[in-house]
Structure formats: structure tokens, C-alpha cells
Backbone bond lengths (Angstrom), bond angles and torsions (degrees), N, CA, C in turn:
res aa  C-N    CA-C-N  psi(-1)  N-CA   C-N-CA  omega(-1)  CA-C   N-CA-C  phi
1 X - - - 1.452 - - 1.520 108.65 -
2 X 1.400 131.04 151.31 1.264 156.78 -165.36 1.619 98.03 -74.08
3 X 0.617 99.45 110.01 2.156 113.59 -164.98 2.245 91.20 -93.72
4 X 1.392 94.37 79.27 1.391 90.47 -176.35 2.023 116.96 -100.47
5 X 1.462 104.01 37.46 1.595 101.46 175.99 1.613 109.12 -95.67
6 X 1.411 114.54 -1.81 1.387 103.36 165.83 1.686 93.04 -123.63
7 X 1.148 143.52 41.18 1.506 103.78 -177.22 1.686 92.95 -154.28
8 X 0.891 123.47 120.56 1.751 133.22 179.06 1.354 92.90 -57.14
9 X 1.561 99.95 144.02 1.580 115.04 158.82 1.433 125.29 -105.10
10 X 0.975 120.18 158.52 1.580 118.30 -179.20 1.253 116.72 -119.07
11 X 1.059 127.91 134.88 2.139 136.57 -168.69 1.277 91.45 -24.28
12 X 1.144 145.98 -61.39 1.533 159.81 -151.73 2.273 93.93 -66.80
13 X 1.139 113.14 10.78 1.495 123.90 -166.63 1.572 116.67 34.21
14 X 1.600 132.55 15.50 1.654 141.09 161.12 1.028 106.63 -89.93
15 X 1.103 118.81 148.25 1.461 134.88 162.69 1.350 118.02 -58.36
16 X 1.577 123.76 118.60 1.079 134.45 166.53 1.704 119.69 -19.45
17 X 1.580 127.71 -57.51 0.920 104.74 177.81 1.708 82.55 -135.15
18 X 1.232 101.32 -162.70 1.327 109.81 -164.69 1.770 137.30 89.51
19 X 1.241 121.70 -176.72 1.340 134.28 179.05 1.415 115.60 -91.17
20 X 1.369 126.79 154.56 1.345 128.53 168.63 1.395 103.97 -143.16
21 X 1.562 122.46 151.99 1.300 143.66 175.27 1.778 89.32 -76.82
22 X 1.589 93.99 153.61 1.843 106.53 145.76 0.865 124.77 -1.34
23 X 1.191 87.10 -103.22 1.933 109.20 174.29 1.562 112.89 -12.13
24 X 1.452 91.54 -86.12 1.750 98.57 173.19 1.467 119.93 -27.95
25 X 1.378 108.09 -52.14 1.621 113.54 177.28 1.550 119.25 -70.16
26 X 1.299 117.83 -23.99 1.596 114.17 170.55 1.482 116.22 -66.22
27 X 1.091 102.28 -31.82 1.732 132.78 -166.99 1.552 93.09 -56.50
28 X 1.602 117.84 -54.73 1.435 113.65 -170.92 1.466 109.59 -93.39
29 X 1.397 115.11 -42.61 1.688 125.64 169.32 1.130 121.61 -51.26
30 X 1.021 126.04 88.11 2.053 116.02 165.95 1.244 131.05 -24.91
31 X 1.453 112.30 2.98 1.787 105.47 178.85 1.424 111.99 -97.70
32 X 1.597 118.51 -177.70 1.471 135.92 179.99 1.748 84.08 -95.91
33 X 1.252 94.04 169.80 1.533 117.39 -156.94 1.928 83.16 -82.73
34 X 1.198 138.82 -52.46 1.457 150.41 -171.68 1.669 91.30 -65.40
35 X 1.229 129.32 -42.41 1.467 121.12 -174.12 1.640 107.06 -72.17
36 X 1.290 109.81 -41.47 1.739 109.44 171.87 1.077 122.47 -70.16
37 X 1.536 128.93 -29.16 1.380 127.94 169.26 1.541 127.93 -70.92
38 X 1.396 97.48 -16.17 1.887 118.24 174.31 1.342 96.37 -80.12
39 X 1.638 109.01 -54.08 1.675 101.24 -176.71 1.697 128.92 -70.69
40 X 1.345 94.66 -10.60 1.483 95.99 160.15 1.582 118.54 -92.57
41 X 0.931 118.74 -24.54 1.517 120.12 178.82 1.738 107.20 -76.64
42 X 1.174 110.24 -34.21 1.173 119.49 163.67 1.703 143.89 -80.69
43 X 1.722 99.47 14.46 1.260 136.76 -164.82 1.757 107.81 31.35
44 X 1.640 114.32 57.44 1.119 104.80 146.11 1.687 127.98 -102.25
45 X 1.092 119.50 -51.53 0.771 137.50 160.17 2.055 117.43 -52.00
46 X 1.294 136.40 152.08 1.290 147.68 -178.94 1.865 107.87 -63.43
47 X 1.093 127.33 119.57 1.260 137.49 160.68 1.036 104.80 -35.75
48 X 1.692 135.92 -87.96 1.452 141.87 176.00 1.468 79.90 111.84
49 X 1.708 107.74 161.42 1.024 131.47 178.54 2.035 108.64 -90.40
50 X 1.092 100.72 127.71 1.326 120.64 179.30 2.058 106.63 -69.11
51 X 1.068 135.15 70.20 1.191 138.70 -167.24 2.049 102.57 -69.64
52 X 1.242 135.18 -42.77 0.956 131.79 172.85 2.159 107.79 -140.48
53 X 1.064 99.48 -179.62 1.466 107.60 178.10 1.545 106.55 -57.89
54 X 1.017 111.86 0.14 1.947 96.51 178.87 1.858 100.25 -176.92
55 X 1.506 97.31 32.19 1.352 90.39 157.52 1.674 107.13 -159.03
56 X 1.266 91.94 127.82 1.726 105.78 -177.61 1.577 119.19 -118.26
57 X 1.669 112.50 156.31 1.608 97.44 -151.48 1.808 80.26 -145.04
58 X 1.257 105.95 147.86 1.947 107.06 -174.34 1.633 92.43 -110.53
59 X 1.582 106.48 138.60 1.434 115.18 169.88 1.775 92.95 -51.94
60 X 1.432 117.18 136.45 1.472 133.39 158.47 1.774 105.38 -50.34
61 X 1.467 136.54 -56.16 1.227 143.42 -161.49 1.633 95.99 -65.50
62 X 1.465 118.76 -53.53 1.587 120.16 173.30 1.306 127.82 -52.24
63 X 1.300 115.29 -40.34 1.646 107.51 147.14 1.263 152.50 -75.24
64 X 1.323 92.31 -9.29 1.661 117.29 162.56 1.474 104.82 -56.54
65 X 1.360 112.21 -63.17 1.382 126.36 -160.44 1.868 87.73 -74.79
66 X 0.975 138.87 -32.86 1.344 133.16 -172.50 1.499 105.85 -80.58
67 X 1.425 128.58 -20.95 0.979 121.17 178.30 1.738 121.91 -91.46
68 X 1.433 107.08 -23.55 1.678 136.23 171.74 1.984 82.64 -82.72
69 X 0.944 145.05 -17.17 1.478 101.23 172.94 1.865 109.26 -111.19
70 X 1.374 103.96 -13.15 1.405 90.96 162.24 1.736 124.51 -63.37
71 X 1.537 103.00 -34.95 1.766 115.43 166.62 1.111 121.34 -51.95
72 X 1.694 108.36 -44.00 1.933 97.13 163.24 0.763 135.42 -96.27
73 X 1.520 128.00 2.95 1.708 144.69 -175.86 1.084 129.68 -117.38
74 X 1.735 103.91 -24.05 1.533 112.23 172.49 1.868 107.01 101.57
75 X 1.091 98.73 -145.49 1.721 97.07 -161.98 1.450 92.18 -88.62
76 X 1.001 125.53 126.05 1.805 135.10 178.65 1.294 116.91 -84.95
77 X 1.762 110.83 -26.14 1.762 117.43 175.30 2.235 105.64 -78.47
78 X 1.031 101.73 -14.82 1.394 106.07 -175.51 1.763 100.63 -95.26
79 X 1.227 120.16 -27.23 1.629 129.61 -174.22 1.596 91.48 -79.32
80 X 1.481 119.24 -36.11 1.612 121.04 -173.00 1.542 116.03 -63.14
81 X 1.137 108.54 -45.24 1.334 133.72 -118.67 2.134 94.82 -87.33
């Protein structure tokens, strides 16, 4: 869960700046957790920074921008695919 006692949120419910887990990112992304991991392996979707051996966290600003270009372009895993 989104650990929000130090970190402002923005209308968009992410934290202004910072990292987010999965979770958080499915929450705003329309995909299944197996559709984002294809689209990252498949460099559509953002890599995210690898923080330890089995936990990874996506810059907040990179999904912003990932979520503003599915709004003007449409579905990006179907444009990939």
C-alpha cells in the first residue's frame, strides 16, 4: 500500500514525486499484472527501477507520461503487438 504520511498526493491519487510499487501502478493502468510484465519485457511499458532482488518500484513522472499517452493514442499493447 501507498505509504502516504510523508508524501503529497495529487488529484490523479500518486504521489507527486517519487516511486510506486505494482500495485499502485495497476491501480491507474488498465492492464492485468501478466499484460504489464509482457509490456515491459517487450519495452512498452517502463522497466522501473529494480530497488532489491525481488522488489521493483516505477518513477511516478513515467507513468504519468504513460498514462497521458495511452489518452491520446489509444491502447499502446494493441499498437505493439
Amino acid at each position: 500500500m501507498l505509504n502516504t504520511k510523508h508524501s503529497e498526493i495529487a488529484p490523479d491519487g500518486l504521489p507527486i514525486v517519487g516511486f510506486i510499487r505494482l500495485k499502485t501502478v495497476l491501480s491507474v493502468v488498465p492492464v492485468s499484472k501478466s499484460t504489464w510484465h509482457l509490456g515491459v519485457s517487450n519495452g512498452v511499458f517502463p522497466a522501473g527501477v529494480k530497488l532489491s532482488t525481488q522488489i521493483r518500484a516505477w518513477d511516478v513522472d513515467e507513468i504519468r507520461k504513460l498514462i497521458k499517452q495511452i489518452k491520446d493514442d489509444g491502447c499502446v499493447i494493441a499498437a505493439q503487438a
